[in-house]
N, CA, C and O atoms as a GROMACS GRO file, in nm:
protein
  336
    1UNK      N    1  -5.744  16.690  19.329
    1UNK     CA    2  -5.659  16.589  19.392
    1UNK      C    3  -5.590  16.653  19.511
    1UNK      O    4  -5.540  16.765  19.498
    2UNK      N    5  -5.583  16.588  19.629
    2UNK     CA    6  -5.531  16.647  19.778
    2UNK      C    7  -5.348  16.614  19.762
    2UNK      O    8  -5.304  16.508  19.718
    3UNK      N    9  -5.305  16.670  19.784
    3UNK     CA   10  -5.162  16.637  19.796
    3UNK      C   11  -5.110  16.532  19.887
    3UNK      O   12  -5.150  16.535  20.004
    4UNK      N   13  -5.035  16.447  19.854
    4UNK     CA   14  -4.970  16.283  19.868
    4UNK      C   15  -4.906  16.315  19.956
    4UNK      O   16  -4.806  16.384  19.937
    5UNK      N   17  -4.947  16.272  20.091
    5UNK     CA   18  -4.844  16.252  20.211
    5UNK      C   19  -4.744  16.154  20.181
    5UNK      O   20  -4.760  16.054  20.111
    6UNK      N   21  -4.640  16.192  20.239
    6UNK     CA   22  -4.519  16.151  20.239
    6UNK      C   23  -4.493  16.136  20.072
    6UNK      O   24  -4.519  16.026  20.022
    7UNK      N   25  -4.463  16.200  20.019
    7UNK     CA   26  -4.398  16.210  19.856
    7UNK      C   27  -4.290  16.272  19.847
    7UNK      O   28  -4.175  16.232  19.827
    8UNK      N   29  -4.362  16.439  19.873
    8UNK     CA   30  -4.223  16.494  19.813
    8UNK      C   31  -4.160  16.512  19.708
    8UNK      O   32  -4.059  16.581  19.717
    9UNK      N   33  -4.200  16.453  19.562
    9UNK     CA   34  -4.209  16.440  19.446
    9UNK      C   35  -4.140  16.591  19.419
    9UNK      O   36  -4.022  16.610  19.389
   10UNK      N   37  -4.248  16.700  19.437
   10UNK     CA   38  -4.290  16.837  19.431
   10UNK      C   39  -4.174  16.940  19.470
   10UNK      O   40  -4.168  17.060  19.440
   11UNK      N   41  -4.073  16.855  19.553
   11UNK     CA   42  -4.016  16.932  19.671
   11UNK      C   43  -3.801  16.849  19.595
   11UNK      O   44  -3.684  16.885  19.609
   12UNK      N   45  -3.841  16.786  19.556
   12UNK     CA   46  -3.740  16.730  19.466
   12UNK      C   47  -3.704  16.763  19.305
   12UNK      O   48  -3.614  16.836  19.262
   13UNK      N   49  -3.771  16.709  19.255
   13UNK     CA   50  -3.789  16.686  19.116
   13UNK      C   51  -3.803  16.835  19.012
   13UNK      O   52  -3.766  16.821  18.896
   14UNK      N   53  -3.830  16.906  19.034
   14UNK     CA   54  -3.838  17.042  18.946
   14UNK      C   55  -3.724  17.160  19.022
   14UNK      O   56  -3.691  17.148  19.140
   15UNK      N   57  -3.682  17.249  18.951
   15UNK     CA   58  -3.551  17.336  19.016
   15UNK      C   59  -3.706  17.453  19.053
   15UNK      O   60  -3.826  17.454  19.025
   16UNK      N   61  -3.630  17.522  19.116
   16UNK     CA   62  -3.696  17.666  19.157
   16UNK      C   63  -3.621  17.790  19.175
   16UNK      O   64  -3.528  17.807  19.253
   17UNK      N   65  -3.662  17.860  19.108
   17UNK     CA   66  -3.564  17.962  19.079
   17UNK      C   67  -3.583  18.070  19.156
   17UNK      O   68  -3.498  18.159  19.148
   18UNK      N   69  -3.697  18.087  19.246
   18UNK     CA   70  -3.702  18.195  19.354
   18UNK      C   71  -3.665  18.189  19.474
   18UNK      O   72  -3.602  18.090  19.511
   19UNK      N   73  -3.687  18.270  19.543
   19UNK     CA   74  -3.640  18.234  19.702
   19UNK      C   75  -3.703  18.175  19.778
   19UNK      O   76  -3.820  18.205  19.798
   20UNK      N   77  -3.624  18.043  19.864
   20UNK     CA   78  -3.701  17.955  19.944
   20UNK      C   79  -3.651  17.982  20.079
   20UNK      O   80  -3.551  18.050  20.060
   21UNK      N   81  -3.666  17.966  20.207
   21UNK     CA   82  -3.616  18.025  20.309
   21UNK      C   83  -3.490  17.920  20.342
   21UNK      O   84  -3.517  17.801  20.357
   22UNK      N   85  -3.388  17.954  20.349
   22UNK     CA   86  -3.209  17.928  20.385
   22UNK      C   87  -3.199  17.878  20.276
   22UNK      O   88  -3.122  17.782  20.285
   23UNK      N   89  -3.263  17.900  20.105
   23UNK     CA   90  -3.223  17.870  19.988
   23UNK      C   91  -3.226  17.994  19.896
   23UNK      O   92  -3.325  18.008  19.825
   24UNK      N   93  -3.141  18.073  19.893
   24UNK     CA   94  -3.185  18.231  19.843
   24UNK      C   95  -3.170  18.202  19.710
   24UNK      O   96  -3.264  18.261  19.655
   25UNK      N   97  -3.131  18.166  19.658
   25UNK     CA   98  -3.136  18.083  19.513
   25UNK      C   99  -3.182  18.008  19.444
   25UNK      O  100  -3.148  17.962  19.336
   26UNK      N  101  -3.304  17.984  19.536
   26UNK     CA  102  -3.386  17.834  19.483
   26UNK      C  103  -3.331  17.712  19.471
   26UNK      O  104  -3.231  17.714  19.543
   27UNK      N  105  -3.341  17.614  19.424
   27UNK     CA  106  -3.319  17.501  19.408
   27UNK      C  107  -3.295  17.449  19.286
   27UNK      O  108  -3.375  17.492  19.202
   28UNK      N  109  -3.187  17.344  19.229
   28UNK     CA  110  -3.175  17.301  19.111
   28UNK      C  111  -3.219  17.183  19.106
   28UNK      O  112  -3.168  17.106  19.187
   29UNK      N  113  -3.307  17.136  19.030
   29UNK     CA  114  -3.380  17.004  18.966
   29UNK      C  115  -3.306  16.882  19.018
   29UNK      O  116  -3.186  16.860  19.011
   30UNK      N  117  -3.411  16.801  19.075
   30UNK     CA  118  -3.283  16.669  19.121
   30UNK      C  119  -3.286  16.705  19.266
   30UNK      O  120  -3.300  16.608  19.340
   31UNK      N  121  -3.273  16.848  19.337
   31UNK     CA  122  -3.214  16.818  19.490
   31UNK      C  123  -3.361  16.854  19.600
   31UNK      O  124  -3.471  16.907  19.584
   32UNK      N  125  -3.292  16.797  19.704
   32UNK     CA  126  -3.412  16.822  19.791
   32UNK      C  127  -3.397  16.912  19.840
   32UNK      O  128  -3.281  16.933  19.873
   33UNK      N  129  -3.506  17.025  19.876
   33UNK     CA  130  -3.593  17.113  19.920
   33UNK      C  131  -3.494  17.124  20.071
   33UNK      O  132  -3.524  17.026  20.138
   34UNK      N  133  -3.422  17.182  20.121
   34UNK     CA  134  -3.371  17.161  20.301
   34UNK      C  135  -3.502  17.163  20.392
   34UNK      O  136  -3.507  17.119  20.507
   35UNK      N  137  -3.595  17.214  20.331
   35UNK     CA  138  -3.756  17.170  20.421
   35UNK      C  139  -3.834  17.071  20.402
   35UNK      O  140  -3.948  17.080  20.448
   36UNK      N  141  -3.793  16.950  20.326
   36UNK     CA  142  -3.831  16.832  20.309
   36UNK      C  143  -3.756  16.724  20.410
   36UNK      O  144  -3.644  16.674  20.414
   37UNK      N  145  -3.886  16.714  20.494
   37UNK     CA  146  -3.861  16.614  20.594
   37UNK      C  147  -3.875  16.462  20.584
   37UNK      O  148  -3.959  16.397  20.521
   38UNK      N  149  -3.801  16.433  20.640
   38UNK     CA  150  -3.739  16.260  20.676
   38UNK      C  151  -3.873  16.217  20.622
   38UNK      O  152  -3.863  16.195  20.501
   39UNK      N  153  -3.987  16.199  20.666
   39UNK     CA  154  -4.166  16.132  20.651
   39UNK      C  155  -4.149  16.230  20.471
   39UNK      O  156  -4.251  16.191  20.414
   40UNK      N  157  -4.105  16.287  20.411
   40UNK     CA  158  -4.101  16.342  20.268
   40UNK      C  159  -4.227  16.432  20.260
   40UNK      O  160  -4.299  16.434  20.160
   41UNK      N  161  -4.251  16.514  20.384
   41UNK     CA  162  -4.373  16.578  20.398
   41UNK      C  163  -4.296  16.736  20.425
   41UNK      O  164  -4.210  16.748  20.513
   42UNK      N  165  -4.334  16.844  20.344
   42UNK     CA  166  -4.287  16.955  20.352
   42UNK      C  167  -4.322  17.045  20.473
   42UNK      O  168  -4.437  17.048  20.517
   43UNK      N  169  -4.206  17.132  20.535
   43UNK     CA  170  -4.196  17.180  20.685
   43UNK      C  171  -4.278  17.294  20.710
   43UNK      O  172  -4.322  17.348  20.812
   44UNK      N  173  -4.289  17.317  20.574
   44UNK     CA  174  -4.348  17.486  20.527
   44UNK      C  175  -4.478  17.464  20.486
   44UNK      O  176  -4.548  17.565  20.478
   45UNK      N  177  -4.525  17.364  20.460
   45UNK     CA  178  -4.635  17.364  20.367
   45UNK      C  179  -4.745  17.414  20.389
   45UNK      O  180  -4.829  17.420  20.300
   46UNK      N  181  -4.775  17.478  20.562
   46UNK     CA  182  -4.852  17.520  20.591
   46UNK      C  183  -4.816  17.664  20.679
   46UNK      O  184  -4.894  17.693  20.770
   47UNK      N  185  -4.749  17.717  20.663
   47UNK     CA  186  -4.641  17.869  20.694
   47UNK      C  187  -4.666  17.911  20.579
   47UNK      O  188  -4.684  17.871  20.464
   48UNK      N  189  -4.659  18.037  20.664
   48UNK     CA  190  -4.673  18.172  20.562
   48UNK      C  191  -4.537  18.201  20.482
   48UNK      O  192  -4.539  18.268  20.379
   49UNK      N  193  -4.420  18.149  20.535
   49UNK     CA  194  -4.291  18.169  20.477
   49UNK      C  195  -4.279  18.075  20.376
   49UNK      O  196  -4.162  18.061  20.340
   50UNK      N  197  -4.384  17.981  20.297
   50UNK     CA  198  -4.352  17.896  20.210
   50UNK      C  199  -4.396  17.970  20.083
   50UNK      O  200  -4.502  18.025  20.053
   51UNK      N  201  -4.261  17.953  20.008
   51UNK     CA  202  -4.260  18.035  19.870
   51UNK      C  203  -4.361  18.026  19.772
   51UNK      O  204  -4.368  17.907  19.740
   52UNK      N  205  -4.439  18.089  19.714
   52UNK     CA  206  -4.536  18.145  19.629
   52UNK      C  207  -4.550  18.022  19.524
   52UNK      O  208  -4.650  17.951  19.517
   53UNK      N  209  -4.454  18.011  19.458
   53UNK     CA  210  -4.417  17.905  19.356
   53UNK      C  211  -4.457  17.772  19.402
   53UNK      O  212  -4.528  17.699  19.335
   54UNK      N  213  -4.416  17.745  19.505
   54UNK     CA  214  -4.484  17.597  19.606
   54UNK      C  215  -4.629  17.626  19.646
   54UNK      O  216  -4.723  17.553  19.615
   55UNK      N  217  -4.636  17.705  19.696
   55UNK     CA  218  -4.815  17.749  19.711
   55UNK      C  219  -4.906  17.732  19.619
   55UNK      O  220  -5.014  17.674  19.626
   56UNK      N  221  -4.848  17.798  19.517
   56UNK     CA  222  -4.957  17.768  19.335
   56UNK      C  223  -4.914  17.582  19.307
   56UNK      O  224  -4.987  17.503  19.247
   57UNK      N  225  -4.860  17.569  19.331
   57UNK     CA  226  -4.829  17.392  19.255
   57UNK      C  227  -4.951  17.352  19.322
   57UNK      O  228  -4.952  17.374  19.443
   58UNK      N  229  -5.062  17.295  19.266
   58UNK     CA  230  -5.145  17.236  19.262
   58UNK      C  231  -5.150  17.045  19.252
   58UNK      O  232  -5.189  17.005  19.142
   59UNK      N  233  -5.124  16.970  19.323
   59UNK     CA  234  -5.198  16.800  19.277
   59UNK      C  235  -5.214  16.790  19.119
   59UNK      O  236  -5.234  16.882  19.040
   60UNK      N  237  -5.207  16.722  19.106
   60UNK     CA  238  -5.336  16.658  18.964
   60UNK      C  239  -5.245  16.547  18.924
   60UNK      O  240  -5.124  16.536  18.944
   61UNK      N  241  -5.325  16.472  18.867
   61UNK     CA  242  -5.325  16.394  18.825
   61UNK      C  243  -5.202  16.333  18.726
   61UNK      O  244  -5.137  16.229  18.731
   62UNK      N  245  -5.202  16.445  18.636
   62UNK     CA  246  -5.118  16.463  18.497
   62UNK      C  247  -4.997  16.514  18.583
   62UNK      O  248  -4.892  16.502  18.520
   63UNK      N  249  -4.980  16.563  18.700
   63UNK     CA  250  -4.791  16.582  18.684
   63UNK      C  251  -4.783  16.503  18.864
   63UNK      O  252  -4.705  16.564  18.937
   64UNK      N  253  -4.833  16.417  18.909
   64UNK     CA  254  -4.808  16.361  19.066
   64UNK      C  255  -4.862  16.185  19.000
   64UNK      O  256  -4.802  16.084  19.037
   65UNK      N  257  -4.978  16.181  18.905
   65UNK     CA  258  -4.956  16.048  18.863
   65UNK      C  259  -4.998  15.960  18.998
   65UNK      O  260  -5.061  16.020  19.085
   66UNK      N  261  -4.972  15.851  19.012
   66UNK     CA  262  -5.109  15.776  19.100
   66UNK      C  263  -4.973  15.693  19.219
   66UNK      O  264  -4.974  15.594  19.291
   67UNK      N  265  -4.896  15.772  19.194
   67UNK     CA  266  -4.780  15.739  19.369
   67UNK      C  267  -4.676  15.793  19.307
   67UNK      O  268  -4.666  15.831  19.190
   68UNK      N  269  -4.599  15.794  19.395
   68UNK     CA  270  -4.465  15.881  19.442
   68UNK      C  271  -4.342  15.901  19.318
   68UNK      O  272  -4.289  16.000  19.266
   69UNK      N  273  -4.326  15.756  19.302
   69UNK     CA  274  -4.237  15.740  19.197
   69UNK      C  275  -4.291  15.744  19.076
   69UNK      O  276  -4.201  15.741  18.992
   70UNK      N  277  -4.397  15.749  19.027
   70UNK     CA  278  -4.460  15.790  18.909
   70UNK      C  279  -4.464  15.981  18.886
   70UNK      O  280  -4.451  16.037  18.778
   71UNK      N  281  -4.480  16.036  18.996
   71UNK     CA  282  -4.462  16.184  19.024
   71UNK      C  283  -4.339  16.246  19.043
   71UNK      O  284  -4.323  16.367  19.032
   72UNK      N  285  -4.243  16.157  19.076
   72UNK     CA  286  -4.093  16.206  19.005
   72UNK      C  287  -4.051  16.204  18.884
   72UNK      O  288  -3.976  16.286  18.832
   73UNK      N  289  -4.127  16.053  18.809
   73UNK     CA  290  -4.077  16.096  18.682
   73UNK      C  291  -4.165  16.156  18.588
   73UNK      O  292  -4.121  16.156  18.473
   74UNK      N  293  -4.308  16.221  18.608
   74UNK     CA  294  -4.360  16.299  18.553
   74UNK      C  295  -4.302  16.433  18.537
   74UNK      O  296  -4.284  16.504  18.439
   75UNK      N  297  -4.268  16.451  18.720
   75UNK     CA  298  -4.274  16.601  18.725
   75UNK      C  299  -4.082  16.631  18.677
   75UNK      O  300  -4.037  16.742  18.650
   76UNK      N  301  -3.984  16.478  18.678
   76UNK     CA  302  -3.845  16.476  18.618
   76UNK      C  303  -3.839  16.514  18.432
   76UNK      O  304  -3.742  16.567  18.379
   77UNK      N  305  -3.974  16.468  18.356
   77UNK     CA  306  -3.995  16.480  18.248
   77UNK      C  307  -4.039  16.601  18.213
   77UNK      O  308  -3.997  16.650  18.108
   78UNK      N  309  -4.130  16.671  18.295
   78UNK     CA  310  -4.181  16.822  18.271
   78UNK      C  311  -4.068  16.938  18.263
   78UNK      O  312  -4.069  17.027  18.178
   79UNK      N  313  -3.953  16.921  18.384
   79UNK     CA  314  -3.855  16.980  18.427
   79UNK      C  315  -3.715  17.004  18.308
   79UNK      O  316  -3.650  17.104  18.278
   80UNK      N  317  -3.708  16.857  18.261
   80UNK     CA  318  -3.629  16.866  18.123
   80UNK      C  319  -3.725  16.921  17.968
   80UNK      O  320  -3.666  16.983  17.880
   81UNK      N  321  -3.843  16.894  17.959
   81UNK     CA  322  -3.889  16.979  17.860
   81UNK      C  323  -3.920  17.121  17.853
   81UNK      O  324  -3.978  17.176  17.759
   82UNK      N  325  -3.876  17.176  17.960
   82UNK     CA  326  -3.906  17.315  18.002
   82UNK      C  327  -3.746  17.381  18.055
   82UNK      O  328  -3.733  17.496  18.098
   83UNK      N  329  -3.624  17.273  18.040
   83UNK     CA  330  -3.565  17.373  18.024
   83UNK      C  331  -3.506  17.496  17.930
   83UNK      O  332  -3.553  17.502  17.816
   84UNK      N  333  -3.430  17.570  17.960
   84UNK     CA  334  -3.408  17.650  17.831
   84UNK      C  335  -3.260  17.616  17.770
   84UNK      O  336  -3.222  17.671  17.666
   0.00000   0.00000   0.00000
């Protein structure tokens, strides 16, 4: 599966706990990405400065679901069963 222009799902919905560039702390679940642009299309996504953790996230089916708002609350449901 190719990744969903304009979503953003990916870039919201799950926290990240490594370093993102002007986020040295990652991100907590729920907020947007400061490189998630207005069109909900990521700034980095094709830079070498886009964090490792965003690079491996892969499409599919089972956590992006068949539009936008179905892929928030997949990837909102994954995020709470995986916390600690």
């Amino acid at each position: 599966m190719e990744c969903r222009s304009n979503c953003g799902a990916c870039c919201i919905s799950p926290s990240i706990t490594s370093f993102i560039p002007g986020m040295p702390n990652g991100k907590p679940a729920g907020v947007k990405c400061i490189h998630l642009l207005e069109n909900m299309n990521c700034a980095l996504f094709n830079s070498e400065s886009r964090p490792k953790v965003c690079f491996d996230f892969n499409a599919h089916l089972e956590t992006c679901g068949s539009n936008k708002e179905e892929a928030i609350l997949l990837l909102t449901t994954m995020e709470k069963f995986t916390q600690c």
